[in-house]
N, C-alpha and C positions, 0 to 999 in steps of 0.2 A: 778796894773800892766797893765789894758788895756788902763786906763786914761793915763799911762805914754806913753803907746807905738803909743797912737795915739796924744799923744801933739808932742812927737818926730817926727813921720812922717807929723805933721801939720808946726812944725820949718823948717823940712828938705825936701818943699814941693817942688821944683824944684826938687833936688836929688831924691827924691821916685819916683818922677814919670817918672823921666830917668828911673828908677830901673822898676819899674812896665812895660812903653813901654819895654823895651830892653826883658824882660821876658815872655811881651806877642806877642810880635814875633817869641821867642823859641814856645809857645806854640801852634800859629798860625799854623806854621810851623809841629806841633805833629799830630795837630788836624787832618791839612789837608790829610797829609800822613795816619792817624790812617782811616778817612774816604773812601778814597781812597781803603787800604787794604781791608777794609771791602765790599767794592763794590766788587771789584777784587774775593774774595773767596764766595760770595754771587751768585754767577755767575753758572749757572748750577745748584742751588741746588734744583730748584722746581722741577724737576725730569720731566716728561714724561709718559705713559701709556705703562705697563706692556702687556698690552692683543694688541697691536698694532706692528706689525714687520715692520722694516723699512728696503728695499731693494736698493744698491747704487753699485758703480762700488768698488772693491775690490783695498783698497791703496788709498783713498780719501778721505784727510782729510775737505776741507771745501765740503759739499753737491752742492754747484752750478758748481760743479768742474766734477761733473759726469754726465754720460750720457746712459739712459736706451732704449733701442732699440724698437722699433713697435713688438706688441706683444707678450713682456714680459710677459705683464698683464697676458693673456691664459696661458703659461705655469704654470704662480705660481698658478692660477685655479687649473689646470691639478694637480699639485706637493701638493697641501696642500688641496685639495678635498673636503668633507663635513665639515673641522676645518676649514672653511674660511666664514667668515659673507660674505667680501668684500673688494676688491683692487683696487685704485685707483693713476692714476701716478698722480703727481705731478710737477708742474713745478715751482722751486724753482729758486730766486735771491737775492744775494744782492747790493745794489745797491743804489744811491743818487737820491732823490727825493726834491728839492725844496731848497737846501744846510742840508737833514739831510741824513745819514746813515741807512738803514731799509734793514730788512727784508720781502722779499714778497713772499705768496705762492699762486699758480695757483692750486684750485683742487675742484672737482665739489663738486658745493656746498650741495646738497643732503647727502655728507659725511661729513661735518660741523661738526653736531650735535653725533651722531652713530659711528663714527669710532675718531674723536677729540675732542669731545666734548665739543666743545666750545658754552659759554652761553650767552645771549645776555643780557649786562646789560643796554645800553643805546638805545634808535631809533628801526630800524626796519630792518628784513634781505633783500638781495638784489632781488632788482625785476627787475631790467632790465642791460644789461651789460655792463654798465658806471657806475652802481654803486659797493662798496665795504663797506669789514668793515675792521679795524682799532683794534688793540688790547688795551685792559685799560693799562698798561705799557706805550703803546708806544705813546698814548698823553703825557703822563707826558714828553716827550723831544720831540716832534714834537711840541703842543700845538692845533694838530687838533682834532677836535670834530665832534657830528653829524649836516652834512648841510653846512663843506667844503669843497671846490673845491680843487683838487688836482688834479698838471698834471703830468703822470708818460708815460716815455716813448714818451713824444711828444703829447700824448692822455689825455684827463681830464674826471676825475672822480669825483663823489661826496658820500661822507663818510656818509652812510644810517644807519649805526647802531657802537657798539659800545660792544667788548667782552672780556669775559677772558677765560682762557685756562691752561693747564699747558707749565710749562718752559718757552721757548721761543717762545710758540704759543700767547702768550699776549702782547707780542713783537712786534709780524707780522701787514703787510698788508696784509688781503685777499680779494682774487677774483675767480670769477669761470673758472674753468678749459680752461673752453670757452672764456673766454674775454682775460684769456693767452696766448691762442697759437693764439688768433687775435693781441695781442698787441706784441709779441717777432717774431710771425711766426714760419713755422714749422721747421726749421734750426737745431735748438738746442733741440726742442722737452724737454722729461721730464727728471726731473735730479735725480728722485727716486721714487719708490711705494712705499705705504704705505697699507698694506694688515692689515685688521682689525679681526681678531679670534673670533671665537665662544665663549661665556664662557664654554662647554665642553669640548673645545680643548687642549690638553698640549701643552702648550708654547715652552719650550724645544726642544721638539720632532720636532714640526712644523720650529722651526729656524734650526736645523738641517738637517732640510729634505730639504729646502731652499737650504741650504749651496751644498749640496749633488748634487741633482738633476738642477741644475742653470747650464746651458753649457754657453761657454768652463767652465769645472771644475775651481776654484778658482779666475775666472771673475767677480765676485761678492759678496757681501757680506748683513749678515743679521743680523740686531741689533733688539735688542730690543727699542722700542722707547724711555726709562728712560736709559737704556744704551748709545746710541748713542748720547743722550748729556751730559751725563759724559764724554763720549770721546771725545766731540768737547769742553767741558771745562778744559779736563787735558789739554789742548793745552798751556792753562794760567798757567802754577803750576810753572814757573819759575815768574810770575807777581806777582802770592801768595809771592814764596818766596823773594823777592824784597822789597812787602811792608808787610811783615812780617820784615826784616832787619831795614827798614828806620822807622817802628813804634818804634823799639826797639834804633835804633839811637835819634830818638826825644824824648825818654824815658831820655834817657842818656843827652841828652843837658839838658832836664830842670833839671835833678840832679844839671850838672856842673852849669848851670845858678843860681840856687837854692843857689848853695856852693858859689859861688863867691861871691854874694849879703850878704849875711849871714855871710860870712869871712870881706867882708868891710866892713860891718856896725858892726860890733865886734872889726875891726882895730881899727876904728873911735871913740867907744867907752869904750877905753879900763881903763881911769880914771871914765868913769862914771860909771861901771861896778864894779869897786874899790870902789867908794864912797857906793853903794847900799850894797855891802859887809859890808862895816863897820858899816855901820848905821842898817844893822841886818838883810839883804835879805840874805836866803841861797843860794846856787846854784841851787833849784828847783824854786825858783821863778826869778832866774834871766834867768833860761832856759825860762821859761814861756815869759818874756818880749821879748826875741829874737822870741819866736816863735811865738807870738802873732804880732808881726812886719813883722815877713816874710808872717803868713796865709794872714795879708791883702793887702800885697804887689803883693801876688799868686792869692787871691780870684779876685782883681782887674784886673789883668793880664789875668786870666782865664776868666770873662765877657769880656772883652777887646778884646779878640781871637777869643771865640765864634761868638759877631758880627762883627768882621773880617770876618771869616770865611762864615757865613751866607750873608753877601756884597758879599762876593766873586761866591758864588754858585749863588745867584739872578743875578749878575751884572757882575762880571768878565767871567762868564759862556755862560751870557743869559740865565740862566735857564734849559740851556742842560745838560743830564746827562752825564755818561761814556757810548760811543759806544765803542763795540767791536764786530766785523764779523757784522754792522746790528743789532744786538742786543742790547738795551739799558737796563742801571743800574744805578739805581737811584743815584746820589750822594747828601747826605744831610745828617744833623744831628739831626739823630733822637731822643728819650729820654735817649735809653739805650748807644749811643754813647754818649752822651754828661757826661751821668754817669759815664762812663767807664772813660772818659777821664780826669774826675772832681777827680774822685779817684786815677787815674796814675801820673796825675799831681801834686795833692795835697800830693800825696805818696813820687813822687820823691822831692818836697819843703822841705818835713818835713827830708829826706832824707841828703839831700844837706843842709840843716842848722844844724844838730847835725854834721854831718861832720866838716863842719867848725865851731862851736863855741864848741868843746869839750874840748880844749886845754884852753882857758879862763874860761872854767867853772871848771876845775881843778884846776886852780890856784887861788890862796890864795890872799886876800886882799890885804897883804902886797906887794905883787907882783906885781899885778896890777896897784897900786897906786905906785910902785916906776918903772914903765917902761913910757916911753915916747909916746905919740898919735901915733909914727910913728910904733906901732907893738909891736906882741910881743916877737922879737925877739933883743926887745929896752934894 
């Protein structure tokens, strides 16, 4: 049966591989949306730091949207007392740099390490204030590394090291607090605190007492820093469910795709499907040859897509991920997508060809051999 089914797509080699393109553009098509979703709900999940409070104007959903006043800082001293390592404002943007989308945070750099903990994996931390660092993330779609030049805000800078972080901190541009309010000025001033906890201190208590104590009463608001970006990624749960939709739509083409292929090539062969019957093939092995026909028309289809798909992320891209607010997310396919995809695929092939070829496999030699090429409803 596998000699047979591949002398037959070797006879019928223009048609297959109509069949094969047409299938792997459905799949193309799956792939790119499956990868996409998965960016999309990927988005917020590395969480943030528990023992870090983040303080923002109350009813602000993006952070560059808000605005902390002079001498905030003092009071959440005052309000959260011996629970408080250390508070420092921030001067948060997002904003285009060079034609990419980024995140940038201004906050002294002494709090780097101790209150965000970010670690330095490449170069060296900044020493004077034209320098910065750059999160591991956010080369992957910029393509900046350590030693180059970037000019932000009119002003250029040179990327001295190279770090990770959690969530969206590995995301970011950082600079020191100092080079921020030289490069934006004092206008806009800082767009949130980030008050860092003692490990003795309850959490809880201290975000409360924020909440509490912060005048005017309800002018403000206090997140946890793992919290507040769960809330700046519920933003997207309509994105989720989009490409949660369109995975399950491209689920369903390659069925239909699957079915069609698999119904014509059963039309077409509907005396020869007769002859194999008489001469002594049961119906388990004449399922076999259709299915043995469709896996390789699928398997071909599915490499077919893959490097589609992978052209398209190097080249129809550039190589840029998915931004969103400043934030980038990788798009690419990685083992376990490519898996996932090879088995939905391959699910929905196997799918959409017993669909269509159950009706001939029911039927009886006799049958067969006395309908005509054009169906079997001859």
């Amino acid at each position: 049966m596998i000699r047979l089914a591949l002398r037959d797509l070797q006879h019928t080699l223009i048609t297959s591989g109509f069949n094969l393109v047409s299938l792997g553009i459905l799949i193309f098509a799956f792939l790119l949306l499956l990868s996409l979703s998965q960016a999309v709900s990927n988005f917020g999940e590395a969480g943030g730091l528990h023992q870090n409070l983040i303080v923002l104007e109350h009813g602000v959903l993006q952070p560059e949207e808000s605005r902390i006043p002079q001498g905030m800082e003092q009071r959440v001293g005052e309000i959260l007392g011996d629970g408080l390592a250390r508070v420092d404002p921030v001067i948060f943007r997002i904003m285009r740099v060079e034609d990419h989308v980024i995140q940038l945070r201004g906050v002294a750099q002494d709090s780097w390490v101790p209150t965000f903990r970010l670690q330095l994996t490449e170069g060296a931390w900044p020493g004077r204030d034209d320098q910065i660092v750059i999160g591991q993330l956010a080369t992957q779609g910029t393509g900046w590394h350590v030693g180059s030049r970037i000019t932000i805000y009119g002003r250029s800078f040179t990327v001295s090291g190279v770090v990770q972080g959690a969530g969206t901190q590995a995301m970011s541009v950082w600079m020191s607090y100092v080079s921020a309010h030289q490069l934006f000025g004092p206008d806009k001033g800082a767009q949130l605190l980030a008050a860092s906890l003692k490990p003795n201190a309850d959490p809880v208590v201290a975000r409360q007492a924020l909440e509490d104590g912060l005048v005017p009463p309800g002018s403000f608001d206090a997140y946890f820093e793992d919290s507040l970006l769960s809330r700046y990624g519920a933003a997207l749960n309509d994105l989720r469910a989009l490409g949660l939709l369109t995975t399950i739509i491209g689920v369903a083409a390659v069925i239909l795709g699957s079915h069609n292929l698999a119904w014509l090539a059963a039309e077409e062969r509907v005396r020869l499907l007769g002859l194999l019957r008489t001469l002594g093939f049961g119906r388990r092995a004449v399922a076999i040859y259709l299915l043995l026909r469709a896996a390789v028309i699928t398997g071909g289809a599915y490499l077919l897509a893959v490097a589609g798909v992978q052209l398209f992320f190097l080249i129809g891209l550039g190589g840029a991920g998915l931004t969103i607010s400043g934030s980038q997310s990788d798009l690419s396919l990685d083992p376990s997508t490519v898996l996932l995809g090879l088995v939905l695929a391959g699910t929905s092939a196997l799918v959409g060809t017993w669909l269509s070829s159950r009706r001939v496999l029911a039927s009886s030699p006799a049958d067969l051999l006395g309908r005509g090429p054009g169906g079997l409803g001859a």
